[in-house]
VEXPA-827069 format. One record per residue: residue number from 1; residue in one letter; x, y, z of N, C-alpha, C, CB in turn. Coordinates in Angstrom, 2 decimals. Glycine has a CB too. Example, Ala and Ser with C-alpha at 12.3 -4.5 7.8 and 13.67 -1.06 7.14 Angstrom:
2
  pos  code      n.x      n.y      n.z     ca.x     ca.y     ca.z      c.x      c.y      c.z     cb.x     cb.y     cb.z
    1     A    13.19    -5.69     7.80    12.30    -4.50     7.80    13.20    -3.30     7.80    11.31    -4.47     9.05
    2     S    12.85    -2.25     7.08    13.67    -1.06     7.14    12.90     0.03     7.87    14.08    -0.60     5.72
This chain:
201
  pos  code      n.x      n.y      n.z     ca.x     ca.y     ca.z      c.x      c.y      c.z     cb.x     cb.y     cb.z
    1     X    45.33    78.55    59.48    46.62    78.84    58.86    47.65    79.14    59.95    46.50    80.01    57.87
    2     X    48.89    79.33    59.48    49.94    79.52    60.65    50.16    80.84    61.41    51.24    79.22    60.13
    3     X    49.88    80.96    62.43    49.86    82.17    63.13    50.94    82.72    62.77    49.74    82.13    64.49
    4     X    50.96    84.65    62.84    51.46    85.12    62.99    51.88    86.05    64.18    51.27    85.18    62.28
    5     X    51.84    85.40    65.11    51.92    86.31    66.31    53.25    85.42    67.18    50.17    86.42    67.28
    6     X    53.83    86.24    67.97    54.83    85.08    69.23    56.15    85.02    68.31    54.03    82.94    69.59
    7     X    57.22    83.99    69.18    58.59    84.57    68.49    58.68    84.30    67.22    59.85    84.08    69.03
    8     X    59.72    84.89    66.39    60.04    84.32    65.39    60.79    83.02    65.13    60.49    85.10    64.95
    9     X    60.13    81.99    64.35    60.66    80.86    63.98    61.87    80.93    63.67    60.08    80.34    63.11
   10     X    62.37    79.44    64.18    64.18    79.45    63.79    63.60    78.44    62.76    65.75    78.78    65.17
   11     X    64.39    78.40    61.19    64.02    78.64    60.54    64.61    76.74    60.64    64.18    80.00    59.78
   12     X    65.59    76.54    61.00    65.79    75.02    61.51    65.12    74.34    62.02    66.50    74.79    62.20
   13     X    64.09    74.84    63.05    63.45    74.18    63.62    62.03    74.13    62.83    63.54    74.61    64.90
   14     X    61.81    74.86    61.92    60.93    75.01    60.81    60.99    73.80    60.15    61.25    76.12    59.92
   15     X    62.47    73.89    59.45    62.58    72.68    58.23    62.65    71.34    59.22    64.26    72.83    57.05
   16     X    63.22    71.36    60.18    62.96    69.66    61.00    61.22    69.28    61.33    63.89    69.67    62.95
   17     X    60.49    70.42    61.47    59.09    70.12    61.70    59.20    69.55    60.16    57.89    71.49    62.19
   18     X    58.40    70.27    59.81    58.60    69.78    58.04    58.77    68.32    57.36    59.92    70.40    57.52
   19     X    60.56    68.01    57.84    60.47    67.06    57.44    60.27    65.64    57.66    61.00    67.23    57.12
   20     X    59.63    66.01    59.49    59.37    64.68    60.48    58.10    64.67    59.79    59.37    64.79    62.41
   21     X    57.24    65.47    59.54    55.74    65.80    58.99    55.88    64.58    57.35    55.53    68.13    58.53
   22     X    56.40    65.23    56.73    56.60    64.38    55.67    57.12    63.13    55.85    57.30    64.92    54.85
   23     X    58.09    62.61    56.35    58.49    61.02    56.66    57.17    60.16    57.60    60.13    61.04    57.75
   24     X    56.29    60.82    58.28    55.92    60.35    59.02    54.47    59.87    58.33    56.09    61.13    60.11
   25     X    53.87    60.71    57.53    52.91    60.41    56.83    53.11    59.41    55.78    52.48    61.45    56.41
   26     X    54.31    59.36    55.50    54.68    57.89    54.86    54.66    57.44    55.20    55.36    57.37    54.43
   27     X    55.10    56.71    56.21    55.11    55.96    57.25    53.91    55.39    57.75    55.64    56.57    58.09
   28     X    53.41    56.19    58.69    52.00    56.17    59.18    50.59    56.52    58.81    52.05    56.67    59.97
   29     X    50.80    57.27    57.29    49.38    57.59    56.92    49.12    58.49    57.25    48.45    56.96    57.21
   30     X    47.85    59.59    56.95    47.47    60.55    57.75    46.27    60.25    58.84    47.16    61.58    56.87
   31     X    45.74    59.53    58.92    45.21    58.76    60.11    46.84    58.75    61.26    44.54    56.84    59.43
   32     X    47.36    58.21    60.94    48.62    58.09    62.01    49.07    59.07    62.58    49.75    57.64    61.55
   33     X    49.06    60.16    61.63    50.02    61.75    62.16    49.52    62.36    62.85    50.39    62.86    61.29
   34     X    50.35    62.71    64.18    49.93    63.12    65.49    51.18    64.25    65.71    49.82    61.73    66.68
   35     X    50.54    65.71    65.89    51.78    66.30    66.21    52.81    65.97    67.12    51.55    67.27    66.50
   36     X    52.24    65.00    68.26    53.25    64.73    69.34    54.30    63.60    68.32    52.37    63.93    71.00
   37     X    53.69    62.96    67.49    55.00    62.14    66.60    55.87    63.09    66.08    54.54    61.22    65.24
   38     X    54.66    64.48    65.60    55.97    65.03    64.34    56.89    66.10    65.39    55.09    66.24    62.55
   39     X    56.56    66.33    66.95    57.90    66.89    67.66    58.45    65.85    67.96    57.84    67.79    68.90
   40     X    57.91    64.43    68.39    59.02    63.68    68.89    60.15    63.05    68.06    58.49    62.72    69.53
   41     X    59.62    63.31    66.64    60.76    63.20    65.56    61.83    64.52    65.20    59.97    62.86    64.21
   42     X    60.76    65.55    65.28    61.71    66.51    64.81    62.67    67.02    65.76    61.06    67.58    64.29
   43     X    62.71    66.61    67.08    63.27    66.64    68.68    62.76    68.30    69.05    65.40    66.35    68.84
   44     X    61.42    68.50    68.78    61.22    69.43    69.68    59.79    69.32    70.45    61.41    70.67    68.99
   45     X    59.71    70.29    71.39    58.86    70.74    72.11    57.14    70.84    71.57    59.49    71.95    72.42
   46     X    56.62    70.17    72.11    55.05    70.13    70.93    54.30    71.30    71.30    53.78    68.62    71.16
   47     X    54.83    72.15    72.84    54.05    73.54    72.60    55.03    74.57    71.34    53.97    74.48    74.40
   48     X    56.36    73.98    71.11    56.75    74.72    70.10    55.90    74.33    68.77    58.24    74.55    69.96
   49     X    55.51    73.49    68.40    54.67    73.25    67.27    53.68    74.23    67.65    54.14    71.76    67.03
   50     X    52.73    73.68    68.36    51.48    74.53    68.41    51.40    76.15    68.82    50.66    73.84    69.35
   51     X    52.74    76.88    68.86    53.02    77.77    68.80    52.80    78.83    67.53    53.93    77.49    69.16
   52     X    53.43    77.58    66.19    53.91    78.24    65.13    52.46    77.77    63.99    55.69    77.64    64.71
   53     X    52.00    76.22    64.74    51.17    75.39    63.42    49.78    75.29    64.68    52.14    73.29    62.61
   54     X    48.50    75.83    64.04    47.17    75.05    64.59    46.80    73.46    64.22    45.93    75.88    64.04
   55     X    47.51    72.89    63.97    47.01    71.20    63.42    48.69    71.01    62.40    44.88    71.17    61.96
   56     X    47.95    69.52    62.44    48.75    68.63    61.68    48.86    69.37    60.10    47.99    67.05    61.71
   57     X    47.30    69.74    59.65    47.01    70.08    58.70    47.85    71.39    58.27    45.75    70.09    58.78
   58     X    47.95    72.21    59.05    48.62    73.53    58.66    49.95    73.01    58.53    48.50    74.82    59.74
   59     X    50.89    71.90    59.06    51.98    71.55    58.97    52.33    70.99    57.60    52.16    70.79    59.94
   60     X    51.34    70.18    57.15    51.44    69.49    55.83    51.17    70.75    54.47    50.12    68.13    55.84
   61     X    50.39    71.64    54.60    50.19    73.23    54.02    51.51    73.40    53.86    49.46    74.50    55.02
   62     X    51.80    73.55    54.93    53.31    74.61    54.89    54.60    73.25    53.72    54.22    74.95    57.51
   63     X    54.64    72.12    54.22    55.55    71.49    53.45    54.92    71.37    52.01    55.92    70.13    54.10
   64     X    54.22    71.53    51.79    53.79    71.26    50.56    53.69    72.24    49.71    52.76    70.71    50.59
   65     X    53.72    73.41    50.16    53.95    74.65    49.50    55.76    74.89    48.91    53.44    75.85    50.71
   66     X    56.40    74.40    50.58    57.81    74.69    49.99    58.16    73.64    49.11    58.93    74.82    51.05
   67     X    57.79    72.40    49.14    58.64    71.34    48.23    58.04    71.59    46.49    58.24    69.44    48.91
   68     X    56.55    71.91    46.81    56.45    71.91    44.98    56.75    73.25    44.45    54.81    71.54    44.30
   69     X    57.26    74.45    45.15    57.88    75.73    44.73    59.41    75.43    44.22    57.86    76.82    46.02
   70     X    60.07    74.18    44.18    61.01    73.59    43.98    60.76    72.51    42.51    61.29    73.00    45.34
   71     X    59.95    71.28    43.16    59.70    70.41    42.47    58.81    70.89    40.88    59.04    69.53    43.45
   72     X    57.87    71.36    41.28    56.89    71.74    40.28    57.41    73.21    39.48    55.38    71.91    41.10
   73     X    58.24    73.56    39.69    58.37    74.91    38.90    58.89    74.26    37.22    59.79    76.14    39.81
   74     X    58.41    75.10    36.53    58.61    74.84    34.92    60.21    75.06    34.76    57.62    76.06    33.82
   75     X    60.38    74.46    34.10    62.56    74.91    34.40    62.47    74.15    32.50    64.20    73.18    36.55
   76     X    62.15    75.10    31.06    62.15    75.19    30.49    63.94    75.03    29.56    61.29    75.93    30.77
   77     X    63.84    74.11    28.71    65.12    74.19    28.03    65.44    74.79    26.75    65.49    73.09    27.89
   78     X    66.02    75.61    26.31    65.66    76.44    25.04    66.30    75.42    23.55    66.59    78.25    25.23
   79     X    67.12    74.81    24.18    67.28    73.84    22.74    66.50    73.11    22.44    68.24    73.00    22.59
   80     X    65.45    72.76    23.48    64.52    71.44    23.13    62.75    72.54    22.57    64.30    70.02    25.19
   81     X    61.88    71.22    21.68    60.99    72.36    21.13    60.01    72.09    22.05    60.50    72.37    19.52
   82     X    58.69    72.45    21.62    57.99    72.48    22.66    56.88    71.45    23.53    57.54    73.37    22.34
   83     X    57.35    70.09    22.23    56.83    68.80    22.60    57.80    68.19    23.95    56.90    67.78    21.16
   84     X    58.96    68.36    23.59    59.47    67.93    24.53    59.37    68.98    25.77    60.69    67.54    24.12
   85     X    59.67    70.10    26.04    59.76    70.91    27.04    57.81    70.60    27.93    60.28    72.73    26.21
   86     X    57.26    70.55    27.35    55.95    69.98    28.13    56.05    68.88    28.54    54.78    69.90    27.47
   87     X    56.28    68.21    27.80    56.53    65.96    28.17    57.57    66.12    29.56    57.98    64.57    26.24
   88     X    58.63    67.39    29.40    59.43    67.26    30.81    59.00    67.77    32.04    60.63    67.85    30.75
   89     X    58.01    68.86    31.99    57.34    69.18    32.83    56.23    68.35    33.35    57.06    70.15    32.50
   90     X    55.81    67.77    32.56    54.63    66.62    32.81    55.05    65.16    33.85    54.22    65.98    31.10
   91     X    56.39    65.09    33.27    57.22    64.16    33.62    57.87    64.55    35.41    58.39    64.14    32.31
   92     X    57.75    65.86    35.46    58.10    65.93    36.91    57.16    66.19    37.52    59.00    66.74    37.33
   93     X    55.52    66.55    36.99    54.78    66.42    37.50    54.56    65.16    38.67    54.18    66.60    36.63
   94     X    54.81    63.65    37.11    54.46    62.49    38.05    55.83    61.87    38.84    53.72    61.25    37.11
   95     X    56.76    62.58    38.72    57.77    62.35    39.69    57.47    63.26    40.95    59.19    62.64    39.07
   96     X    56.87    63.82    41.41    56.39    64.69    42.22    55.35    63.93    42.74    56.07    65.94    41.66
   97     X    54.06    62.98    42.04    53.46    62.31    43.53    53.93    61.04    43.81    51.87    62.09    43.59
   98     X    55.26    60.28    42.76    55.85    59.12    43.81    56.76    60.00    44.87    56.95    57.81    42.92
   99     X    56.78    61.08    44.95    58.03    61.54    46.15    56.94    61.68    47.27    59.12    63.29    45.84
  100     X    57.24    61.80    48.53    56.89    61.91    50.10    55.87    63.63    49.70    58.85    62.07    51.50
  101     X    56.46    64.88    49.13    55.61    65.43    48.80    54.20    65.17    48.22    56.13    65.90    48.34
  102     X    54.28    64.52    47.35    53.05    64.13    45.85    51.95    63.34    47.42    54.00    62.25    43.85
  103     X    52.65    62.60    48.17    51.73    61.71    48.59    51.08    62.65    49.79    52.42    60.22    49.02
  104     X    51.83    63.39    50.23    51.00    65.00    51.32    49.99    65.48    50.47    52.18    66.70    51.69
  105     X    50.67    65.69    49.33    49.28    66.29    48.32    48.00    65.76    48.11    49.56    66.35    46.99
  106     X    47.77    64.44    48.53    47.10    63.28    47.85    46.25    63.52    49.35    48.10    61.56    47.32
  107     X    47.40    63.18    50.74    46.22    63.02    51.69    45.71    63.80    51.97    46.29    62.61    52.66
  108     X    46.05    65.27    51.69    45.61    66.39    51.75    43.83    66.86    50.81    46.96    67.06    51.25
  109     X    44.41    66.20    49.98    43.06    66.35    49.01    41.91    65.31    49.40    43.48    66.04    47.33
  110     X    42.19    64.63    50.05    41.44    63.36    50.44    40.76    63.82    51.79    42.49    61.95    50.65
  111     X    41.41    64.62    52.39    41.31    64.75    54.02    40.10    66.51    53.51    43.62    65.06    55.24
  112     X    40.92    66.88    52.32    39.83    68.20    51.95    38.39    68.17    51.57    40.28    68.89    50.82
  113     X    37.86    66.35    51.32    36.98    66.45    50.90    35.65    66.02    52.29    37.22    65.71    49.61
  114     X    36.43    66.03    53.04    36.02    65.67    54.54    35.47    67.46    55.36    37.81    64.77    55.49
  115     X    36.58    68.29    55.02    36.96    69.02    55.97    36.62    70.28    55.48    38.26    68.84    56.34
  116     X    35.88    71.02    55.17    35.42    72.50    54.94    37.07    73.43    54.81    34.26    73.10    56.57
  117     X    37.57    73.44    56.41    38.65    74.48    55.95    40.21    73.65    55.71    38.80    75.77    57.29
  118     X    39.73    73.01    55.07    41.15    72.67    54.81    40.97    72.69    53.21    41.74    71.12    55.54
  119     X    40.05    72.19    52.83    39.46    72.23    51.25    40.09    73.83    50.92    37.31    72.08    51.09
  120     X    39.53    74.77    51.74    39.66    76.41    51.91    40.70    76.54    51.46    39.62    77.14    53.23
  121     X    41.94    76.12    52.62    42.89    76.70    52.70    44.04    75.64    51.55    43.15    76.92    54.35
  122     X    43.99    74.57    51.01    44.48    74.31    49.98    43.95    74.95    49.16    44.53    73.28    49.74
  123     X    42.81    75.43    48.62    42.79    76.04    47.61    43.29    77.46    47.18    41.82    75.93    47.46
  124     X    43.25    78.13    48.66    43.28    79.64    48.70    45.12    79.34    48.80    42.21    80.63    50.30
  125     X    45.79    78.22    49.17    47.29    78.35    49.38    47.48    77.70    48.09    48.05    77.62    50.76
  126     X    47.65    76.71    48.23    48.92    75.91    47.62    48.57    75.64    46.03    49.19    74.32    48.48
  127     X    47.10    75.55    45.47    46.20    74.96    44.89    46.18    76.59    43.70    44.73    74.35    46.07
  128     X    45.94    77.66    44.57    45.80    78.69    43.58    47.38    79.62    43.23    44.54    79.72    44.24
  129     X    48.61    78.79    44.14    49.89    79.06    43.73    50.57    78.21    42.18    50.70    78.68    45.07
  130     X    49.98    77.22    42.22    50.54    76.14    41.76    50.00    76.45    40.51    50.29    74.80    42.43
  131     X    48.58    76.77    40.39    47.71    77.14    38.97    48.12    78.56    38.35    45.95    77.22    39.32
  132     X    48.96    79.18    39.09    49.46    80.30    38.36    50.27    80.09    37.58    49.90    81.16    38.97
  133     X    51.37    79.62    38.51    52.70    78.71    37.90    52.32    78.49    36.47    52.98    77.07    38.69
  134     X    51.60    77.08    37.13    51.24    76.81    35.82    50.38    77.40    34.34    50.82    76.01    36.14
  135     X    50.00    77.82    34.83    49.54    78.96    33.75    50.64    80.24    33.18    48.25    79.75    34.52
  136     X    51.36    80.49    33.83    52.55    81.44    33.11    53.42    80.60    32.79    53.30    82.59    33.94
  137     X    53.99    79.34    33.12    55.00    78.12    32.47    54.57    77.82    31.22    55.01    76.68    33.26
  138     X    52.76    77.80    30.87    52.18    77.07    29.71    52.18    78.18    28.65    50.65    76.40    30.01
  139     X    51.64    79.27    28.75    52.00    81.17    28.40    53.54    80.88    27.93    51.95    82.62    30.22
  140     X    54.34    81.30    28.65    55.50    81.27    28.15    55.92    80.25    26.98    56.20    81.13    29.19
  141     X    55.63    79.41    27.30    56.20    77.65    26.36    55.96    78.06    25.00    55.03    75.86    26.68
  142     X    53.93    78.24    25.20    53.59    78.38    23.52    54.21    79.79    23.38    51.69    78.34    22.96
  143     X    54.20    81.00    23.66    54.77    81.89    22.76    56.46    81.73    22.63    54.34    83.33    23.25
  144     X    57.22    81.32    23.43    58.61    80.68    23.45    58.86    79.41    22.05    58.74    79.86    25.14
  145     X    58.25    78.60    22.42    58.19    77.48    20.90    57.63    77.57    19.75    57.63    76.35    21.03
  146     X    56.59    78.05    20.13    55.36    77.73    18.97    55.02    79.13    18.34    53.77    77.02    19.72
  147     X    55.60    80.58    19.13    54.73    81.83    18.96    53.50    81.96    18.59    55.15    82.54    18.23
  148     X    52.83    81.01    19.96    51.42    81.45    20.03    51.02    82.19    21.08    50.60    80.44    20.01
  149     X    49.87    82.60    21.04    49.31    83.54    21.87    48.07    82.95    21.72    49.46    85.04    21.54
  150     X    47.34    82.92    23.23    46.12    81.94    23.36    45.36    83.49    24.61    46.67    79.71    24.31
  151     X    44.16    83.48    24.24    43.26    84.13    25.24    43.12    83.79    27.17    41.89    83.73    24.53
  152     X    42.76    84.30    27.97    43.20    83.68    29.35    42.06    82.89    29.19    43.36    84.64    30.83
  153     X    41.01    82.64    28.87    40.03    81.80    29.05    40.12    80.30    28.32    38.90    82.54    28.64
  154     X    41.05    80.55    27.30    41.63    79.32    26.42    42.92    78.45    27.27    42.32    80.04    24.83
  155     X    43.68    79.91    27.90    44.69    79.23    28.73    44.20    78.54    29.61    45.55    79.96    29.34
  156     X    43.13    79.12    30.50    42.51    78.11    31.49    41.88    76.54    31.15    41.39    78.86    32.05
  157     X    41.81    76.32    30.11    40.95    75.51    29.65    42.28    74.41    29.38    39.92    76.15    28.36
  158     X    43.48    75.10    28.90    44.88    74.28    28.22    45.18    73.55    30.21    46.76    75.95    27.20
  159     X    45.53    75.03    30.73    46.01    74.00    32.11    44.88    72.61    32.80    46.17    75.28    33.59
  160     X    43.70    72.90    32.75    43.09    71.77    33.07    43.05    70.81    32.22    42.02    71.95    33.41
  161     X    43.31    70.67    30.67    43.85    69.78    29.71    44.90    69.19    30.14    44.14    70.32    28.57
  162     X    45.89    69.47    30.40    47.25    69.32    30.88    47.04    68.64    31.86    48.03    70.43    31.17
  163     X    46.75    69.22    33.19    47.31    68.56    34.06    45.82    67.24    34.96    48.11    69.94    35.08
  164     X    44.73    67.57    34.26    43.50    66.83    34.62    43.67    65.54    34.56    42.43    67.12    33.85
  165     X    44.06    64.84    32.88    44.42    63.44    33.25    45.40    63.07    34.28    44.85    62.85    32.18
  166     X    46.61    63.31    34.41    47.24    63.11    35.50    46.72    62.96    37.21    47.98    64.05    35.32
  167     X    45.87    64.08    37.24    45.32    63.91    38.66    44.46    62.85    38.75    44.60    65.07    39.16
  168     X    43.75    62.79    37.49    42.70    61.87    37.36    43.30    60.23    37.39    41.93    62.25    35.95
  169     X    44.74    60.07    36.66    45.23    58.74    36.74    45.78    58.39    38.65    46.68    58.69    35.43
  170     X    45.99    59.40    39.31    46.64    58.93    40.29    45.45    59.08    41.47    48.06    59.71    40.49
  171     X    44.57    60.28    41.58    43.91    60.13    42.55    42.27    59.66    42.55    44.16    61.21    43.06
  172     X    41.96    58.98    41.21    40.79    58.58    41.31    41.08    56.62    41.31    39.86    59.40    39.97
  173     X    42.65    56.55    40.42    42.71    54.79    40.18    43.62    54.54    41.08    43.20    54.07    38.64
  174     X    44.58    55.48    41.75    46.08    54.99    42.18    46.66    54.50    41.78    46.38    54.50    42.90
  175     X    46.90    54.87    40.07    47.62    54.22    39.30    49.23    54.92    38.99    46.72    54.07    38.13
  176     X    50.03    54.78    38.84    51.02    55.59    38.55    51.19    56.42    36.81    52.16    54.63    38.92
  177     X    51.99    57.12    36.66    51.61    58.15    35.45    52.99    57.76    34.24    51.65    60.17    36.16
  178     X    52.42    57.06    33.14    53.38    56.36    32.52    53.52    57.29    31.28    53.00    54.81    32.27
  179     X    54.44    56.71    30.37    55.17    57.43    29.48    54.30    58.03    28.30    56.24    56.55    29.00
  180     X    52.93    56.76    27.82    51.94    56.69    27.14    50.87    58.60    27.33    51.20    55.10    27.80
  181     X    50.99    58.38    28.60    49.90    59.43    29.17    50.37    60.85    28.82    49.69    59.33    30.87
  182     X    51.68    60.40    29.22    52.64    62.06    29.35    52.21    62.22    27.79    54.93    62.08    29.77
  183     X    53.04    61.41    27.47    53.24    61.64    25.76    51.63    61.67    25.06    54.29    60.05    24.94
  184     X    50.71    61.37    25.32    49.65    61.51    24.66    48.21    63.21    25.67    49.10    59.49    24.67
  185     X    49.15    63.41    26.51    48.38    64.71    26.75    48.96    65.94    26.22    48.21    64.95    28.15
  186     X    50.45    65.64    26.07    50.97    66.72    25.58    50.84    67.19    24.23    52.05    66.64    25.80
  187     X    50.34    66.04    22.74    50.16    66.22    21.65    48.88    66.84    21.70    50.35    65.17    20.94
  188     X    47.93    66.40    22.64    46.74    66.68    22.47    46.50    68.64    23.28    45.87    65.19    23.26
  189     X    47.41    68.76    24.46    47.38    70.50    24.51    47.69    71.18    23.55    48.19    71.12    25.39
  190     X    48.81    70.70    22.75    49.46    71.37    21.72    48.63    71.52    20.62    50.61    70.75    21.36
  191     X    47.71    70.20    20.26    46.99    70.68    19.48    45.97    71.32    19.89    46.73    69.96    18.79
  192     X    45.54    71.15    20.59    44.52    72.51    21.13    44.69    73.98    21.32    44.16    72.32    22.34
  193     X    46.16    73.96    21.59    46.70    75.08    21.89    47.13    75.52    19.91    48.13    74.79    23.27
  194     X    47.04    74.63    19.27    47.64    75.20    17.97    45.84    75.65    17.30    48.83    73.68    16.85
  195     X    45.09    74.88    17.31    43.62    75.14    16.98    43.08    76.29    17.35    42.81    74.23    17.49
  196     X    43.34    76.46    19.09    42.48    77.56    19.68    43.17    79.11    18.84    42.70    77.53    21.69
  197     X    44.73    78.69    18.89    44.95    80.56    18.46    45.07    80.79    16.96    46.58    81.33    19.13
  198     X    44.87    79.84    16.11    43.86    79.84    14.74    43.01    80.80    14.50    42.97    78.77    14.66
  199     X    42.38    80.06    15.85    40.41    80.97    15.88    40.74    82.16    16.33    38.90    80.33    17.19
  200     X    41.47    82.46    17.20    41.47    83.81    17.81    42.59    84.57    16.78    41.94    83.76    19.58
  201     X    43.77    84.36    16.33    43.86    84.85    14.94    42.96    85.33    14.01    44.28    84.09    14.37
């Protein structure tokens, strides 16, 4: 993970690492990405990288944390009900792995199944940020639309409903995530989510 010791980062020279890191893995793949590319893009010093980042890997961590704390956050609309307010979140889900982010995420998970601590440290970072999110976005929605109230063990079960086909359409086929999918996972949480707090009623 990224040290904490030595000067403090200018916070510019932060976001230019960042975003040479991200263009470049488009570009070149993660086979290709070499920190000496991502200073000679970002125009700095590669002991300044290895100052702030141990690997390529901690570099792609760090962007991928800040872009889906942006991209992926639930941003809920109160006029719309709760079919739609999921279908839109779902919907920026898969606008999130055609962007330069989605595809860090992808080599990241690919490169995790290789790599002991990187598996680690996506899960312990970005992986167990993102599942909170999502789990208080999905919490909120049903008691916001629907006034339901679902158990945490039911909620857990709704977020991997939710967002499982999706991962499953892009990183097992490399297929992209169409209108059909959105629209047919979201009837199917809802009804699960309308069934489960039935029972627990």
């Amino acid at each position: 993970m990224i040290s904490r010791t030595g000067p403090r980062r200018s916070e510019s020279v932060r976001l230019a690492v960042l975003h040479a890191a991200d263009d470049l893995l488009v570009e070149k793949g993660f086979a290709g990405l070499t920190i000496e590319g991502i200073a000679q893009r970002a125009g700095v010093a590669k002991q300044t990288i290895y100052r702030w980042w141990k690997s390529k890997v901690d570099i792609l961590l760090d962007t991928l944390i800040d872009d889906a704390r942006e991209a992926l956050q639930w941003q809920p609309d109160e006029a719309a009900g709760a079919e739609e307010n999921l279908a839109a979140h779902l919907r920026r889900v898969a606008d999130f792995f055609e962007e330069p982010a989605g595809q860090v995420l992808q080599a990241l998970l690919g490169h995790a199944q290789l790599e002991s601590d990187t598996a680690a440290s996506l899960r312990e970072g970005f992986l167990k940020e993102q599942r909170e999110r999502d789990a208080a976005g999905l919490r909120d929605l049903l008691a916001r639309d629907l006034d339901l109230t679902v158990d945490d063990r039911t909620l857990d079960h709704l977020v991997d409903l939710l967002l499982g086909p999706l991962y499953y359409r892009v990183l097992v086929f490399g297929a992209p995530i169409d209108k059909e999918l959105v629209d047919s996972t979201t009837r199917l949480v809802l009804t699960f989510a309308r069934e489960a707090s039935t029972r627990v009623g």
